[in-house]
C-alpha positions as a printed Julia matrix, in Angstrom:
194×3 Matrix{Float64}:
 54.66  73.02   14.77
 53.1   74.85   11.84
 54.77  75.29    8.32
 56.18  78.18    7.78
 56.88  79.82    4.01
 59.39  82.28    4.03
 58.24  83.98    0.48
 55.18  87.17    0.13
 51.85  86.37    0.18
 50.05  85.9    -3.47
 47.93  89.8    -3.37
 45.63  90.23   -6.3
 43.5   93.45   -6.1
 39.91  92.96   -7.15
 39.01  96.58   -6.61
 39.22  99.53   -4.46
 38.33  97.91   -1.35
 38.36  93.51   -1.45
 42.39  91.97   -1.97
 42.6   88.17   -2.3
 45.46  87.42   -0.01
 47.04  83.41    0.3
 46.3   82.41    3.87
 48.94  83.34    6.21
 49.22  81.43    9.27
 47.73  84.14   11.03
 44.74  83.91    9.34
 43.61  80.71   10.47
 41.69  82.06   13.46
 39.5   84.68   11.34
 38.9   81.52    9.31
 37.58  78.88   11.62
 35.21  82.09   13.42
 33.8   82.49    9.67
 33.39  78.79    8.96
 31.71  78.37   12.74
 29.49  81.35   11.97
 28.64  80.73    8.62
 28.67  76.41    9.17
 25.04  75.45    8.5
 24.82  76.96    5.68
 28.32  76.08    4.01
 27.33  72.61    4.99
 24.67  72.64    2.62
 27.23  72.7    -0.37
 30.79  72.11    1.18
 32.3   68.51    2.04
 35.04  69.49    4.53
 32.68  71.54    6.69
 32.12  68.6     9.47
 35.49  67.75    9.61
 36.57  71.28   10.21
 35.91  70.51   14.24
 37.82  73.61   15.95
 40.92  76.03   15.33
 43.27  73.4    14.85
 41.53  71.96   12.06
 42.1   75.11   10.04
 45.65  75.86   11.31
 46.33  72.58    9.47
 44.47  73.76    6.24
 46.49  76.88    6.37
 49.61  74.82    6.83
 48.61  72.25    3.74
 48.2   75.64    1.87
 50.92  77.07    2.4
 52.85  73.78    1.18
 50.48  74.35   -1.8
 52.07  77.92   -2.25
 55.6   76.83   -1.42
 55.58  73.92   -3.78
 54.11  76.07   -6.75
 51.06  74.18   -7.06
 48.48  77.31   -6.31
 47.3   78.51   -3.59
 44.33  79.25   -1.62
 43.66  83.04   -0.58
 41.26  84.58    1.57
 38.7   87.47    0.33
 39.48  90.44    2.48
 37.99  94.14    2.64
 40.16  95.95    5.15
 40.58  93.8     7.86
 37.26  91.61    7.42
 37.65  88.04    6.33
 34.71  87.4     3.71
 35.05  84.19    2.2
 38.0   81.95    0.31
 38.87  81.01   -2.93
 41.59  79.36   -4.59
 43.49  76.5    -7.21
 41.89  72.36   -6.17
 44.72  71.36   -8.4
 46.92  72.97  -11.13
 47.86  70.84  -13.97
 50.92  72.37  -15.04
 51.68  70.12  -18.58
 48.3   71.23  -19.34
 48.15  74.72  -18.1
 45.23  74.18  -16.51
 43.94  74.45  -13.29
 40.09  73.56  -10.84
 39.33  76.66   -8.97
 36.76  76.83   -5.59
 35.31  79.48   -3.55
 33.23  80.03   -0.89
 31.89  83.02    0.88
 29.95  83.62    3.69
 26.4   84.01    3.98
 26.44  87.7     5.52
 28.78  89.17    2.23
 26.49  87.31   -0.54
 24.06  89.55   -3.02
 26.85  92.19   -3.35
 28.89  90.82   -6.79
 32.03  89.97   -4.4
 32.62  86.29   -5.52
 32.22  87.49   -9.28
 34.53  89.93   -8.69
 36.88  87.99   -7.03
 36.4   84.65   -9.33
 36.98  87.2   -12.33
 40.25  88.68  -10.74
 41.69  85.1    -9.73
 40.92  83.81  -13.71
 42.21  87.12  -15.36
 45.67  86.34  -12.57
 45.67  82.4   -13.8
 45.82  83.61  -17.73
 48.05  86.62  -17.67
 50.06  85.98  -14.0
 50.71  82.23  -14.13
 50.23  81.51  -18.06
 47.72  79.08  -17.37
 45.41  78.29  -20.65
 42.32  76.64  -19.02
 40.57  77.28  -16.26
 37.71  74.71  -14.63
 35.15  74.99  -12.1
 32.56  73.01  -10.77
 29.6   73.4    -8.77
 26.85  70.92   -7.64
 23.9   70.94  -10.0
 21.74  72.21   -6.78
 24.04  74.86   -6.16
 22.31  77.64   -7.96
 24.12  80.6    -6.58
 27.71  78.84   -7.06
 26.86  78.08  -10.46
 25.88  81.45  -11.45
 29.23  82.84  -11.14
 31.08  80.78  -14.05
 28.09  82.05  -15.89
 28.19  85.4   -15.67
 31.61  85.63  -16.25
 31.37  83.71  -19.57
 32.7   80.43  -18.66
 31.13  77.38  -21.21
 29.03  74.94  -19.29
 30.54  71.91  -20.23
 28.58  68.87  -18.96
 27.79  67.25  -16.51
 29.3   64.74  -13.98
 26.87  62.48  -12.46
 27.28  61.42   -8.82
 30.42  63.27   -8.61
 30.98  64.47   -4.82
 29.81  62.69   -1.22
 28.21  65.04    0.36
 27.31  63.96    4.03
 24.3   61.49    2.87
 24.28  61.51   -0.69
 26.08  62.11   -4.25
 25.54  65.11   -5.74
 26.08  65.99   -9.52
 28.18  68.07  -10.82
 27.63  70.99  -13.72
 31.8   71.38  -15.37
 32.14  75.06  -16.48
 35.55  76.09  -18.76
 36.87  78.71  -19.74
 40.19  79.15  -22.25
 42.77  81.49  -22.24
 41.88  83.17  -25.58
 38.05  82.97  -24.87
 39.02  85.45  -21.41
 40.97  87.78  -23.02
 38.82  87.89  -26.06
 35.7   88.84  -24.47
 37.59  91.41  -22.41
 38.74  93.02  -25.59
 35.0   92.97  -27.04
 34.0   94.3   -24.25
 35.8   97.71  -24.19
């Protein structure tokens, strides 16, 4: 039997036409068809991907997230325009004594080249800061990862260092890059920049 959390979806409006929406148990099946269309190519970047075998595998990934969202410790939301799942995004971990919190995302390969991910990573930091009073957010991409990485970057986040041998990834470790960015550094470049 699936979870079931009584309270509204998280909604935050990125603009006229994509919504992040926390995953909603009947969202799992739009979510396993884009993980089985999109899966060699997550796989080159994405741990889980393997283990995510068939439909059940993501019912239970909606379920854990909607424990997430119940036990106000994040949540994970899909990227939707209209009715068209694109990708996901969403908190690792929030660290409430520290404010802070690891975001992830992922979208798939058809939806890429069109600023939807820096959209949506911009709309889910400006919701951590000003919806949840968070004061730091992380994110972290494998070095490799050039087109994950270049999202913390253009929105300003501070490359941080580096974590060597950070993540198993199938066959090998990869490194991670550790991007940051603080409450006041968001809100003061969105000031400067009106």
């Amino acid at each position: 039997m699936l979870f079931t959390f009584a309270g509204p979806p998280v909604r935050i409006f990125v603009d006229g036409e994509v919504v992040l929406r926390s995953f909603e148990v009947d969202d799992a099946r739009s979510l396993f068809e884009l993980t089985e269309a999109c899966r060699p190519y997550l796989r080159q970047w994405l741990p889980w991907v393997d283990s995510t075998k068939n439909l059940d595998d993501t019912k239970l990934f909606v379920e854990g997230s909607l424990r997430q969202l119940a036990a106000n410790n994040g949540f994970q939301a899909g990227i939707w325009r209209g009715e068209d799942l694109l990708g996901a995004i969403g908190y690792h971990r929030m660290d409430w004594a520290n404010r802070a919190a690891s975001v992830g995302y992922w979208l798939g390969e058809a939806h890429q080249g069109r600023g939807t991910m820096t959209k949506a990573c911009s709309a889910l930091t400006s919701h951590a800061f000003s919806g949840m009073g968070l004061h730091r957010i992380e994110i972290r991409c494998a070095v490799e990862n050039r087109k994950s990485r270049a999202i913390p970057e253009r929105l300003g986040f501070r490359n941080e260092g580096l974590i060597r041998d950070a993540e198993w990834l199938y066959d090998r470790f990869v490194d991670h890059v550790v991007y940051g960015m603080l409450e006041t550094e968001w809100h003061s470049a969105r000031t400067d920049h009106r």
